[in-house]
MDTraj code that builds the backbone (N, CA, C; nanometers):
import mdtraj as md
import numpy as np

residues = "UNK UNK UNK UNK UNK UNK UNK UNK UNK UNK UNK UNK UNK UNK UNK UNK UNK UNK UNK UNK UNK UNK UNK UNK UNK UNK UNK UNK UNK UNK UNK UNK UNK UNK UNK UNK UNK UNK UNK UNK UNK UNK UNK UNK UNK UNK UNK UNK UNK UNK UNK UNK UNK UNK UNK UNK UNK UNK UNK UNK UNK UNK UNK UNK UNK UNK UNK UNK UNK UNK UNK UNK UNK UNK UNK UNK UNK UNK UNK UNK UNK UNK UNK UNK UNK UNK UNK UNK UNK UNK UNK UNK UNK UNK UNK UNK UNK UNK UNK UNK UNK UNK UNK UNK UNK UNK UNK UNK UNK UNK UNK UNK UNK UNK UNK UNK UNK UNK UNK UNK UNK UNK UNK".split()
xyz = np.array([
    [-1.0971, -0.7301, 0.0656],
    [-0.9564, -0.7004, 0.0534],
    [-0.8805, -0.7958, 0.1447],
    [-0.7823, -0.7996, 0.0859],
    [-0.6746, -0.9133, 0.1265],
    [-0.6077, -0.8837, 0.2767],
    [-0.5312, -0.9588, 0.4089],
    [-0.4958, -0.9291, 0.4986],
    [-0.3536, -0.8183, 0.4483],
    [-0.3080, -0.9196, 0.3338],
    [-0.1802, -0.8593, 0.2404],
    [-0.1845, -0.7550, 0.1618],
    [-0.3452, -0.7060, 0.1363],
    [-0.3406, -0.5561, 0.0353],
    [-0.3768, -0.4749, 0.1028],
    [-0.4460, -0.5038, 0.2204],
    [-0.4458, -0.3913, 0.3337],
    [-0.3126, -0.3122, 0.3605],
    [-0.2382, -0.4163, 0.4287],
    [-0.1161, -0.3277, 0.4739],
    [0.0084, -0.3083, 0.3547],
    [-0.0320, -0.3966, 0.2886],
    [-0.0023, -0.3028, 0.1671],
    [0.0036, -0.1807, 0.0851],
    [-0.1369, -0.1313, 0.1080],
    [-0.1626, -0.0345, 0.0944],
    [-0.1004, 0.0725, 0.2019],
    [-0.1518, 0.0164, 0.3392],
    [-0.0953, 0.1122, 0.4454],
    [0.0806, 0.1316, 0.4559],
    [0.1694, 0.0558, 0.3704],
    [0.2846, 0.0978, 0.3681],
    [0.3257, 0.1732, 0.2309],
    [0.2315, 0.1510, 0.1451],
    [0.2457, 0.2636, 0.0263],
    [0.2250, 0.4283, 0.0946],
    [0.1282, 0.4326, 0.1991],
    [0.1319, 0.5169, 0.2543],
    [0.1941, 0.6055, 0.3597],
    [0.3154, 0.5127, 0.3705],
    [0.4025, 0.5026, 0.4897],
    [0.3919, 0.4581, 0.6306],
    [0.3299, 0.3698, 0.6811],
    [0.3381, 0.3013, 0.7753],
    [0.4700, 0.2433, 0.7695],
    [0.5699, 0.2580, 0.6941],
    [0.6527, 0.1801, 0.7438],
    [0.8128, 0.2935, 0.7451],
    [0.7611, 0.3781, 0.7029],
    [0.8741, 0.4852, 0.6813],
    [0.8324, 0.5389, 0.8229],
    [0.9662, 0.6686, 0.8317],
    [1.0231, 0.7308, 0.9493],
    [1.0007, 0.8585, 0.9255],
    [0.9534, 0.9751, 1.0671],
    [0.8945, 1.1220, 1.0164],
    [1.0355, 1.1294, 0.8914],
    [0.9528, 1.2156, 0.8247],
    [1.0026, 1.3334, 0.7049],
    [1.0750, 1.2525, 0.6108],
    [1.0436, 1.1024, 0.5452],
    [1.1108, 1.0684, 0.4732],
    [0.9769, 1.0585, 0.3426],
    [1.0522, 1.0893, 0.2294],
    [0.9757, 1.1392, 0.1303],
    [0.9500, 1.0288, 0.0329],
    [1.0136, 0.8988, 0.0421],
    [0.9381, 0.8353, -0.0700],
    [0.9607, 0.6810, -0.0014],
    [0.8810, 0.5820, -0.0692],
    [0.8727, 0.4387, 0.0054],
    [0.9818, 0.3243, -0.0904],
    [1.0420, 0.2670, 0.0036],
    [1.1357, 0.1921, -0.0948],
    [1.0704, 0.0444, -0.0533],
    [1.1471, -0.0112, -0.1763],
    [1.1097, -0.1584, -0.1467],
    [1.1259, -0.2436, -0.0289],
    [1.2319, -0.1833, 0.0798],
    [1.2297, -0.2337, 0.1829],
    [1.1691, -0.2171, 0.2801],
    [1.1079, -0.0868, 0.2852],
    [1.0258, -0.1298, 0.3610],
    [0.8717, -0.1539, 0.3368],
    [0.8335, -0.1742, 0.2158],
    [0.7300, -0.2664, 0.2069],
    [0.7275, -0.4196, 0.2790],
    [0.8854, -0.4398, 0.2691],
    [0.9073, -0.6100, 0.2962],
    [0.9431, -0.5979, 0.4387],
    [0.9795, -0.4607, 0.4664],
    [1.0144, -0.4862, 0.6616],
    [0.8592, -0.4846, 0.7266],
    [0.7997, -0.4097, 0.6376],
    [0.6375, -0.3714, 0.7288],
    [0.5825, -0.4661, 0.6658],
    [0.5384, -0.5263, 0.5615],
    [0.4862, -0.6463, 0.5362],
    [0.4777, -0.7877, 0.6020],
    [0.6393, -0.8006, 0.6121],
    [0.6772, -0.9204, 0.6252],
    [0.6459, -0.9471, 0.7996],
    [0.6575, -0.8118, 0.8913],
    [0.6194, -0.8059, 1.0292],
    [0.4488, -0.8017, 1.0430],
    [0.3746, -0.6761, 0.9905],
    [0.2435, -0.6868, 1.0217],
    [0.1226, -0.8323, 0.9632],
    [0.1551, -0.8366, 0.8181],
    [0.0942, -0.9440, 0.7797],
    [0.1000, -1.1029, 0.8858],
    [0.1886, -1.1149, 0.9031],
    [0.1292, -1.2732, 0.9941],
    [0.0814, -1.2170, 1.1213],
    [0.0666, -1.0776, 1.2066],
    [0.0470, -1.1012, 1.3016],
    [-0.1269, -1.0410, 1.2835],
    [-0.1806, -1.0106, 1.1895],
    [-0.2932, -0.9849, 1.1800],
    [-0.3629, -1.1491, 1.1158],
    [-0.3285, -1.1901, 1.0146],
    [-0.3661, -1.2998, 0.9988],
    [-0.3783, -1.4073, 1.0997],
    [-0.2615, -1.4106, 1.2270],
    [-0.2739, -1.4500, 1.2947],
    [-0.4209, -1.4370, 1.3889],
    [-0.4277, -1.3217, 1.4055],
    [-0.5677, -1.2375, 1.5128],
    [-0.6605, -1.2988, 1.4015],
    [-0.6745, -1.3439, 1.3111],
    [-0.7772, -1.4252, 1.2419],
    [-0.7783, -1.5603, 1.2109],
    [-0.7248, -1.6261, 1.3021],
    [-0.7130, -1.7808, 1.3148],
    [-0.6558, -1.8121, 1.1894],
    [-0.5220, -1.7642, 1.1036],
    [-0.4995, -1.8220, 0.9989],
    [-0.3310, -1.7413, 1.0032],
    [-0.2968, -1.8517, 0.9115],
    [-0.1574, -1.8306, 0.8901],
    [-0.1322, -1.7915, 0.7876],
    [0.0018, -1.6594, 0.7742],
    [0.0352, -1.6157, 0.6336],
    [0.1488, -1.5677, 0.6721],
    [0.2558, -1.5450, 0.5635],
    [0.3922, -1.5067, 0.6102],
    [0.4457, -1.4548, 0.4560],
    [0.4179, -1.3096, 0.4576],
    [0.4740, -1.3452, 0.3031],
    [0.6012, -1.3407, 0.2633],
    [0.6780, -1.3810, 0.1096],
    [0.7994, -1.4233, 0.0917],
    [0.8473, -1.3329, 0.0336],
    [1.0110, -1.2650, -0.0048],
    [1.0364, -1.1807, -0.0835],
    [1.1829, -1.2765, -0.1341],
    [1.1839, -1.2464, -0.2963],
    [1.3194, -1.2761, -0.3205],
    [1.3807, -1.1627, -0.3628],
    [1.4533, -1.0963, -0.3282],
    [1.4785, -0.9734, -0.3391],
    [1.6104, -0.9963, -0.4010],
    [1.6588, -0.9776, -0.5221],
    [1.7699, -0.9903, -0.5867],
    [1.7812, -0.8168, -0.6695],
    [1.8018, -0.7369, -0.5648],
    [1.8312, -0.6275, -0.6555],
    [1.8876, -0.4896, -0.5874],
    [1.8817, -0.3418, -0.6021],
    [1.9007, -0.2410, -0.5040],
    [1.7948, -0.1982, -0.4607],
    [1.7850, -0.1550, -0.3385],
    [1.6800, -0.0766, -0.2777],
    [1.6325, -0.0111, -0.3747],
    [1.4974, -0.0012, -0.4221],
    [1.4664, 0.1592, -0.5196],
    [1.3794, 0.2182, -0.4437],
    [1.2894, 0.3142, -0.4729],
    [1.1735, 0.3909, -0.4279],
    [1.0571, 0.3667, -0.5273],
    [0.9277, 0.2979, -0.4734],
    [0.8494, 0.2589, -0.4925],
    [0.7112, 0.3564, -0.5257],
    [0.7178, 0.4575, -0.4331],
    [0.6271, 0.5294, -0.4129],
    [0.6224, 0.6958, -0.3568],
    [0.6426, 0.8102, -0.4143],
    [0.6403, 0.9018, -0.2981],
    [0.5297, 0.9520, -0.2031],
    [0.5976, 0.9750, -0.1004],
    [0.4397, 0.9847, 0.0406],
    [0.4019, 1.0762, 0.0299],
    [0.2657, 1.0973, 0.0504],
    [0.1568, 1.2241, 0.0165],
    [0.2170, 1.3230, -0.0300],
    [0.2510, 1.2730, -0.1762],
    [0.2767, 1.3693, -0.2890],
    [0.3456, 1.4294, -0.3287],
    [0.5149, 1.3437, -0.2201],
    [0.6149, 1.4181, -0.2442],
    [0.6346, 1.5046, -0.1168],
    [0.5483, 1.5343, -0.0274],
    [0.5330, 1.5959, 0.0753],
    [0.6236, 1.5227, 0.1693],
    [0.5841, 1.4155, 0.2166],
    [0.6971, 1.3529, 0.2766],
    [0.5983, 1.3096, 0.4382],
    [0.6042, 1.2193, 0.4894],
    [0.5686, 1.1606, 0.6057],
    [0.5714, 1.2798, 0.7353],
    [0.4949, 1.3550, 0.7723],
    [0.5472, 1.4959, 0.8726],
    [0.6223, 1.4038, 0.9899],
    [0.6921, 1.5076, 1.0648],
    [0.7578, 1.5299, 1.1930],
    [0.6872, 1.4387, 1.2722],
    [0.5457, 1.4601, 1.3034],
    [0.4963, 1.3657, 1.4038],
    [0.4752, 1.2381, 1.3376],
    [0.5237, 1.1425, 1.2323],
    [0.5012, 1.0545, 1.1933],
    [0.3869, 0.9583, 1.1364],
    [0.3820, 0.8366, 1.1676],
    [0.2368, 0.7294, 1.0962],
    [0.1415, 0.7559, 1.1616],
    [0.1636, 0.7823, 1.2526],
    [0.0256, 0.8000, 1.3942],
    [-0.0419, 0.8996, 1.3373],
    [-0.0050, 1.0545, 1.2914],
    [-0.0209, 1.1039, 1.2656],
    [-0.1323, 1.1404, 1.1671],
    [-0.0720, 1.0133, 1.0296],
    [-0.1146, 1.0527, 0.9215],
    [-0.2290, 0.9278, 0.8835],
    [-0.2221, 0.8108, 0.9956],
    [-0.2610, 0.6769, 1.0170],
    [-0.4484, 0.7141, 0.9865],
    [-0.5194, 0.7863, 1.0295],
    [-0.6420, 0.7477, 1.0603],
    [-0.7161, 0.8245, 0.8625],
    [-0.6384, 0.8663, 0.8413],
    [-0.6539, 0.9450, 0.6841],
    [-0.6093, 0.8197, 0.5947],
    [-0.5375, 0.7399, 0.6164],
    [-0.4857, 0.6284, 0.5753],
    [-0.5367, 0.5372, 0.5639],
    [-0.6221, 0.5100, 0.6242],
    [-0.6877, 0.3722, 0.7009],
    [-0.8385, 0.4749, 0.6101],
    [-0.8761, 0.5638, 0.6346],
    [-0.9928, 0.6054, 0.5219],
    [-0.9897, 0.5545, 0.4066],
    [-0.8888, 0.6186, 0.3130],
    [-0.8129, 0.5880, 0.1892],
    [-0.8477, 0.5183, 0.1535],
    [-0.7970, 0.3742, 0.2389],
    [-0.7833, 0.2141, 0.2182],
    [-0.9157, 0.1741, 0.1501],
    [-1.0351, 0.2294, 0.2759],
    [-1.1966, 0.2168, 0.2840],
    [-1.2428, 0.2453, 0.1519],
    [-1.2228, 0.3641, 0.1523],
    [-1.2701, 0.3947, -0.0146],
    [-1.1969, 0.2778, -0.1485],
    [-1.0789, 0.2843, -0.1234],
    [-1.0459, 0.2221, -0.2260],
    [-1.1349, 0.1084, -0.2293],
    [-1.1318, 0.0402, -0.1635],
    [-1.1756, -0.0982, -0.0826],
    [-1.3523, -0.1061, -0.1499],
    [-1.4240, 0.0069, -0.1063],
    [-1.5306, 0.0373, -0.1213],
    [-1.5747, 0.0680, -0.3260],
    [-1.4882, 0.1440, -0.3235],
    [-1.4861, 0.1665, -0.4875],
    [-1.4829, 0.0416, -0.5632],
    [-1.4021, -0.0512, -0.5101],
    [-1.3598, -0.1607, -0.5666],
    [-1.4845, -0.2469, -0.5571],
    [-1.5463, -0.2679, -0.4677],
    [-1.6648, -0.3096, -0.4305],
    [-1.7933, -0.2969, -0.5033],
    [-1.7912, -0.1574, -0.5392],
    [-1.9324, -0.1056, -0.6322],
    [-1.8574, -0.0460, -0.7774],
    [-1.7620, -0.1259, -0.8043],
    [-1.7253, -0.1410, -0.9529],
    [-1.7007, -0.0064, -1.0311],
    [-1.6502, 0.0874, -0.9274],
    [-1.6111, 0.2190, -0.9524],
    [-1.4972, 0.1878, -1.0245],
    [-1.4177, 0.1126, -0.9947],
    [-1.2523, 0.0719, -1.1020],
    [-1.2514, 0.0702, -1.2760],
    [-1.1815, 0.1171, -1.3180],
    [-1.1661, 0.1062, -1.4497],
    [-1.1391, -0.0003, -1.4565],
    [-1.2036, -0.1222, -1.5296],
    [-1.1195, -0.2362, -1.5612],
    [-1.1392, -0.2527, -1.7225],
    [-1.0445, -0.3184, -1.7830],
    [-1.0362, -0.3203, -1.9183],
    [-0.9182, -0.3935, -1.9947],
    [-0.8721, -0.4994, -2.0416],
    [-0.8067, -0.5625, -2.1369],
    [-0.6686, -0.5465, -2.0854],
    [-0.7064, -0.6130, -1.9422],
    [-0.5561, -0.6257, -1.8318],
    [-0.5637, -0.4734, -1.7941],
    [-0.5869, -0.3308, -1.8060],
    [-0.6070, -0.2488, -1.6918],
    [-0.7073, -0.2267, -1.5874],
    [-0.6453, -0.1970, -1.4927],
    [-0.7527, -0.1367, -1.4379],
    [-0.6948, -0.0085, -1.3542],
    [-0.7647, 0.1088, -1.3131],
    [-0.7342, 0.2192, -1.3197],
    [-0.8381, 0.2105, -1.1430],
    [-0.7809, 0.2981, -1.0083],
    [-0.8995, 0.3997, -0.9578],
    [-0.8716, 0.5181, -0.9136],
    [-0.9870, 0.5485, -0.8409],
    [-0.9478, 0.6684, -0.8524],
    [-0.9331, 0.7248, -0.7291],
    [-0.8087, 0.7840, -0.6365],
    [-0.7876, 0.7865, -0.5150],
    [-0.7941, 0.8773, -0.4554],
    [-0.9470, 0.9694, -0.4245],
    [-0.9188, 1.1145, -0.3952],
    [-0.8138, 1.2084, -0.4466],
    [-0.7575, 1.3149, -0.3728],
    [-0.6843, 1.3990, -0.3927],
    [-0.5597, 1.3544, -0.4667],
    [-0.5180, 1.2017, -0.4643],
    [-0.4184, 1.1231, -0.5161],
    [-0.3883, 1.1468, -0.6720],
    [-0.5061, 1.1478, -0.7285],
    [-0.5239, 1.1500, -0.8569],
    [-0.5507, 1.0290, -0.9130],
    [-0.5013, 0.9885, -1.0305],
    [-0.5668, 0.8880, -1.1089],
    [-0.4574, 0.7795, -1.0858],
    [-0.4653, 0.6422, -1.0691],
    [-0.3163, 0.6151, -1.0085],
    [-0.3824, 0.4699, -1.1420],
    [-0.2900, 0.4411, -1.2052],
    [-0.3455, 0.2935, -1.3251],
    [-0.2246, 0.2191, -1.3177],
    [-0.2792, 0.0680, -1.2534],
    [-0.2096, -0.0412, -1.2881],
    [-0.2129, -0.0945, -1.4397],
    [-0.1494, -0.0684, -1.5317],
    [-0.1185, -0.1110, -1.6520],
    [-0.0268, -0.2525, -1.7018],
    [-0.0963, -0.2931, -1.8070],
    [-0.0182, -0.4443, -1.8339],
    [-0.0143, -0.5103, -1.7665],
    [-0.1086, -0.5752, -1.6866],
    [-0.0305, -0.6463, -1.6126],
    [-0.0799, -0.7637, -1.6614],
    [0.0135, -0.8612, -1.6784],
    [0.0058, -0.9709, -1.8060],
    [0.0206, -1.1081, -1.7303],
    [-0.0365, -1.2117, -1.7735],
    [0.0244, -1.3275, -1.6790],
    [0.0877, -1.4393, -1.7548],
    [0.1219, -1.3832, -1.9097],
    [0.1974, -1.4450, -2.0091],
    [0.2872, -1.4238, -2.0601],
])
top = md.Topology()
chain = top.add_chain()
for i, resn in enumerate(residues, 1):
    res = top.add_residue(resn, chain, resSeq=i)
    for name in ("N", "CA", "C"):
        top.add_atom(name, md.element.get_by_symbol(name[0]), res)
traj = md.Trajectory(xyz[None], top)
């Protein structure tokens, strides 16, 4: 997994949101992205910085554990369940647990449910 789909992932999960906010918007994928990604790449002798052209309104990307919403005590909190998550996914992906199939692929994220990237086309 990528330095970039790591914390990727970890801001789908809210690492980058604030206690009790209930769903992830595009900004802050790009505030927590755009900060954690070079400084971990960095701690690995390599450079990365990623880019956003953002021509649009804030939307909501994602809701946090299920609609539940990020608790009171915040990322710290919910961080080490998060960072599991990742593993499995990571791991699933690894031993070809993923649905893949004619541009989908589908996994499957614990308690998450069935979560499928669909279409995704490069034409």
């Amino acid at each position: 997994m990528s330095v970039y789909t790591y914390h990727f992932l970890e801001a789908l999960q809210g690492a980058a949101n604030q206690p009790g906010d209930k769903v992830v918007r595009v900004s802050h994928l790009m505030n927590y992205l755009g900060k954690t990604v070079p400084q971990s790449a960095n701690k690995l002798g390599k450079e990365q910085t990623p880019f956003f052209d953002f021509a649009t309104e804030d939307f909501p990307v994602a809701l946090l554990r299920g609609g539940k919403g990020l608790p009171q005590e915040g990322w710290d909190n919910v961080k080490t369940e998060a960072q599991e998550n990742i593993r499995s996914i990571s791991n699933q992906v690894n031993n070809g647990v993923g649905i893949v199939g004619d541009r989908n692929v589908g996994f499957n994220i614990g308690t998450a449910g069935n979560i499928t990237f669909g279409d995704i086309s490069s034409g």
